[in-house]
N, C-alpha and C positions, 0 to 999 in steps of 0.2 A: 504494500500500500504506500502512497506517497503523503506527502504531508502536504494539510492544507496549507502549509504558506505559504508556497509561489502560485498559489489558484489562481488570482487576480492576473499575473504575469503568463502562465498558461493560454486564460482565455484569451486573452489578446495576443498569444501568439499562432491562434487558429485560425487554418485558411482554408475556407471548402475547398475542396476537388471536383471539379464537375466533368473535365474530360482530363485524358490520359494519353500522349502520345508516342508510344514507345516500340521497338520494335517485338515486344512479347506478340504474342500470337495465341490464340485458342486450343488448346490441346485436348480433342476428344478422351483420350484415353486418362487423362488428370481430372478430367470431370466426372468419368466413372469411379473412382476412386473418390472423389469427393461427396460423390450423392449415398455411399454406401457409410458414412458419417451418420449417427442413431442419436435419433432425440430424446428414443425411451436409454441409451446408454450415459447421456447428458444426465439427465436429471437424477435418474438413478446412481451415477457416481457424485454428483452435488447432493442428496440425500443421505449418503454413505460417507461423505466429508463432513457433513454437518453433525454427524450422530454420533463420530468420534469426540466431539467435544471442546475444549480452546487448549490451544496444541502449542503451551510456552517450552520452554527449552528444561532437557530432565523431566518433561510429565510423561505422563501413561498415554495420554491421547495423543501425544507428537509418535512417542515409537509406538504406538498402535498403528498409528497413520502412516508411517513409514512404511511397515509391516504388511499395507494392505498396498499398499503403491505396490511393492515390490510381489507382492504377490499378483497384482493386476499386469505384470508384464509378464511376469511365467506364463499367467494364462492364455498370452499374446503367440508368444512361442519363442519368447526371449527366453537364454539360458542365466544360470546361473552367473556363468563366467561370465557374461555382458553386465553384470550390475555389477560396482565398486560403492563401496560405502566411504565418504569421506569425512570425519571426525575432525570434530574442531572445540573449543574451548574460547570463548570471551570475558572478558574484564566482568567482575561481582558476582561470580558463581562458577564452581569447578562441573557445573552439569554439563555433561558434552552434547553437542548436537553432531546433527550427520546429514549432509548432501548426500545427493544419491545420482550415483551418474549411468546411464544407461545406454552403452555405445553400440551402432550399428555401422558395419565397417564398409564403406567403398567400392566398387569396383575397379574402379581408372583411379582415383586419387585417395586409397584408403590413410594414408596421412593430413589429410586437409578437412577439416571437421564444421561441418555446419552443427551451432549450436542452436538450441529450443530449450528455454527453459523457465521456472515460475516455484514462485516459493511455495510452502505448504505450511510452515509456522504461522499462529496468530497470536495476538498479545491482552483482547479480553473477551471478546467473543469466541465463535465457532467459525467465523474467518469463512460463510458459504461461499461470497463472493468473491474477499480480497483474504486466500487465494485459493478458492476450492475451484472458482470456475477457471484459472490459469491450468490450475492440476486435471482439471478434467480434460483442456483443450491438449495438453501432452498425453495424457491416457490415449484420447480416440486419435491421436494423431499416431502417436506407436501402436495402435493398433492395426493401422491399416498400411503405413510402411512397411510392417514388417518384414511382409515377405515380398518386398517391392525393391528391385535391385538398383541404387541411385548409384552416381559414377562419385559421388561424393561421401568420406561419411558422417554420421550423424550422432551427436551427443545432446540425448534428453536429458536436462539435468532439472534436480527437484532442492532447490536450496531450502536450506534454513536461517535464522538469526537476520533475517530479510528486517521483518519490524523493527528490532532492536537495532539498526544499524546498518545494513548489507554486510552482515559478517560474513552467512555463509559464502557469499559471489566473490568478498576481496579475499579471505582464505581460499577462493580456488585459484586465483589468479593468479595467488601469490606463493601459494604451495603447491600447484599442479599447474599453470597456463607455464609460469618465468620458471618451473622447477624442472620442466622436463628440457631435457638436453638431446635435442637443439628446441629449443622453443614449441611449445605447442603452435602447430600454422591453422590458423582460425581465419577459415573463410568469410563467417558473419556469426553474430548474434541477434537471435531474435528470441526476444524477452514479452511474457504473456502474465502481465497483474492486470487483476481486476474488471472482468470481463463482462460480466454478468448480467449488465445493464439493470433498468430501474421499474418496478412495478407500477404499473398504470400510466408510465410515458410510453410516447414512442418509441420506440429504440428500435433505431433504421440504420444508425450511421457508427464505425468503428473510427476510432484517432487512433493514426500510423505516425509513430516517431521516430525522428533521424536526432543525429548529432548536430549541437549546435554548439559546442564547447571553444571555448578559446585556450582549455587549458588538457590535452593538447588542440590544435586545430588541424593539424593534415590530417585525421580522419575524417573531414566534416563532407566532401566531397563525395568520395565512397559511400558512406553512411546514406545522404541525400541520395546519390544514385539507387541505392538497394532499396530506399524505403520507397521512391519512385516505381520502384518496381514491384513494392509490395500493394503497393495501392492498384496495380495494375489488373494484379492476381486478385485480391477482393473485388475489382469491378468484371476479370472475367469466371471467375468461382462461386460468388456469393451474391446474393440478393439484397447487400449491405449498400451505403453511400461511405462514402470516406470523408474525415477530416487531417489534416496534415500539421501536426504540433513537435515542440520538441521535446528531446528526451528529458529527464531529472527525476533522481530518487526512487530508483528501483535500482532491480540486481542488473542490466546492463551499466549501470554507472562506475562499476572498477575494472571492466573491460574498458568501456570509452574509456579509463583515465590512463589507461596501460596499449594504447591507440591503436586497440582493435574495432571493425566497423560492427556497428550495431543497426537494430532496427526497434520496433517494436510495436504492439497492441496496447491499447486503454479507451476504457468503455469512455462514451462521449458525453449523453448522460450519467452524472456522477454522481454514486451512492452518497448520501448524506448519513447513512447509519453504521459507516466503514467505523473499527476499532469498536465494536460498541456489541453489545450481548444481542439487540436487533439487527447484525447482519444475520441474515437466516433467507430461505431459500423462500417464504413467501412474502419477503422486501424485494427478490430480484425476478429478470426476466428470463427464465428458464430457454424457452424460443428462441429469444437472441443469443444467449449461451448457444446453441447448436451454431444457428448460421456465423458465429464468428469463430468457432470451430471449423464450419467448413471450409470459411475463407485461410484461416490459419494453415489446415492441409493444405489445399491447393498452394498456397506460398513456398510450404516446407518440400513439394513433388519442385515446382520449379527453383529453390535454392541449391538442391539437393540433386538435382538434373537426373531426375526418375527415368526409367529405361523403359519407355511404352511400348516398346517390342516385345517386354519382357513382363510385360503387368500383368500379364496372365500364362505365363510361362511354367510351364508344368514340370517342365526338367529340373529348372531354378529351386524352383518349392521343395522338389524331391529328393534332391540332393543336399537339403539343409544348410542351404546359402554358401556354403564349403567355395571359396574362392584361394587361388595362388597368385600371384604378384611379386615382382612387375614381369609382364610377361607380352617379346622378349625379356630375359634376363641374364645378368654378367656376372655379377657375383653374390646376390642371395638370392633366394627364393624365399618368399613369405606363405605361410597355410595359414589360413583366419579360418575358422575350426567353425564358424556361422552356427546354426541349431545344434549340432552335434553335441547329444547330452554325455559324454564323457569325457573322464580327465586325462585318458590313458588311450593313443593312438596311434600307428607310428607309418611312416612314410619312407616309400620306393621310389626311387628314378628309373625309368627301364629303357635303354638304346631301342632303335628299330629291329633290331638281331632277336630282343628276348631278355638279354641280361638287364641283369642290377648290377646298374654303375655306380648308384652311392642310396645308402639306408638308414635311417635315423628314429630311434623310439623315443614318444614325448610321453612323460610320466607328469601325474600333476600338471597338466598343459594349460598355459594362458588361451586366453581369445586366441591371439595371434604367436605364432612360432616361425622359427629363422633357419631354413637350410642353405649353407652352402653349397654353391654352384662349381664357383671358380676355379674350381679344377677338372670340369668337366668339357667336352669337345664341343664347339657348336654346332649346332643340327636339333634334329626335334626329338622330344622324347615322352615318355607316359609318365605322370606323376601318377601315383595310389597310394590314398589315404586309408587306411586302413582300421576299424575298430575289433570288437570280438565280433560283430555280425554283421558287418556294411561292408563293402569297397564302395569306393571312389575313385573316377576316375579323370583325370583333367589334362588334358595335351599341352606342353610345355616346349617353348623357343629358347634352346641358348646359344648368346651370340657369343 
């Protein structure tokens, strides 16, 4: 939730949208993906956020609520290994809280990560709106990527310590964005508080936010382009109007300051009952919760540059996402282990003759695992992945 007190400076920094002239395009197969977006799944998981409770840092309703996020992506056909729990501690209490990151990996650029993300902590209510409906628009949005093969990939993340501060967002930044070596390369973020819109208005119209920071400013260019192009996606996915505002005081704000490009969502009409025991799901507008869901999907298929050849790809599904990279390849080989519900696998190289040129067993396996290549001849060859009762099988280029 943001604080009321740049509200005044907000509204006047709003500018309808009424047309959009860019070179996106209408994609049939993004739209079917977006109509398959559930308004009985809508409500029902803002009913189920609400019923957990107010969800301050160390209560029962926050890791209940975790608990139940993480259990709502297993049943997606996310694995275990796709969820990390990230643990953090702020100033006036040793209770830890925990982001929750839920990565789905790439095809062409599995190191370049479009982020989706929205907090789940509240501070005295039950938080249905500010953040149950952000949590909902990542649920039905990892629901329906899942098994949707994007050339880019994708981190859901579920912050905490949002109210109190943006603890959980500047603790990622700053212990997982600057801590991995070489840098985490973040394609965009795009940040969903407060969506929910307001009972008994209209609520027609979503505010898309870009950067408008002087501190730093070379992202602000980027940021306006992507958020241009977020408005674009709402006007060709959703049945929404757009307003065009700037960022401040949510969890994209310690990215923007570490000058990564951001984008993001905020309902236009704004709940007057946020922080308060009356946020509750018969204050908001359940309806618009869906449609700014669907506009949100529809964003994250073209951030994400979704594979429409492949949105109904039966092989893809079959095979439990199981991709190799980069491929050609020189000196490693990457296995992103995709649905495959085990920790213990192991992999074969085989020449055109028959043999195994080089063999490798992964015990306790991450997401993703590293074979080397580099001593291997160029020419093509069979990778097989192997478990106690599947093969895999995937044609491999080394140059």
């Amino acid at each position: 939730m943001k604080t009321n007190l740049k509200l005044t400076l907000r509204v006047s920094l709003l500018l309808f949208v009424q047309t959009i002239a860019f070179s996106q395009t209408f994609i049939q197969g993004y739209q079917d993906v977006v109509n398959q977006v559930s308004q009985t799944n809508t409500t029902a998981n803002l009913t189920a956020f609400e019923n957990f409770g107010v969800k301050t840092r160390g209560s029962a309703a926050q890791t209940n609520t975790l608990n139940w996020i993480k259990n709502k992506y297993l049943s997606y056909g996310f694995t275990a290994s796709q969820m990390v729990e990230d643990p953090f501690t702020y100033s006036g209490s040793s209770a830890i809280c925990k982001n929750l990151i839920v990565t789905k990996t790439g095809t062409l650029y599995p190191n370049t990560f479009v982020i989706i993300c929205a907090h789940y902590d509240t501070i005295t209510g039950t938080g249905t709106n500010d953040n149950g409906s952000g949590t909902n628009v990542l649920l039905e949005t990892a629901r329906l990527l899942q098994s949707i093969p994007t050339e880019y990939s994708i981190k859901f993340i579920h912050f905490s310590g949002e109210e109190a501060g943006l603890y959980g967002s500047q603790h990622y930044v700053s212990n997982v964005v600057n801590s991995t070596n070489p840098k985490l390369d973040i394609r965009l973020v795009f940040n969903i508080d407060q969506v929910g819109g307001v009972a008994g208005q209209v609520n027609n119209t979503i505010t898309c936010e870009r950067d408008m920071s002087n501190t730093p400013s070379t992202n602000n260019a980027a940021s306006n382009t992507r958020t241009n192009e977020l408005i674009n996606c709402v006007n060709l996915y959703s049945n929404l109007n757009t307003l065009l505002a700037s960022a401040y005081s949510s969890d994209y704000i310690p990215f923007e300051d570490n000058n990564e490009i951001i984008t993001g969502f905020y309902e236009t009409n704004e709940s007057s009952v946020t922080h308060s025991a009356n946020d509750l799901l018969t204050n908001m507008d359940p309806t618009y919760a869906y449609n700014v869901t669907k506009a949100a999907v529809g964003a994250m298929l073209h951030f994400a540059v979704a594979n429409t050849s492949a949105l109904s790809n039966a092989t893809f599904n079959s095979e439990n996402q199981v991709t190799v990279y980069p491929n050609p390849a020189k000196n490693n080989l990457y296995i992103n282990k995709g649905t495959l519900d085990t920790e213990n696998y192991s992999v074969k190289i085989i020449d055109l003759n028959g043999k195994t040129v080089t063999a490798k067993e992964f015990n306790n396996s991450q997401l993703i695992e590293q074979l080397p290549v580099s001593e291997l001849s160029a020419g093509i060859y069979m990778c097989v992945i192997s478990t106690e009762n599947k093969q895999i099988f995937k044609k491999v280029i080394i140059e």
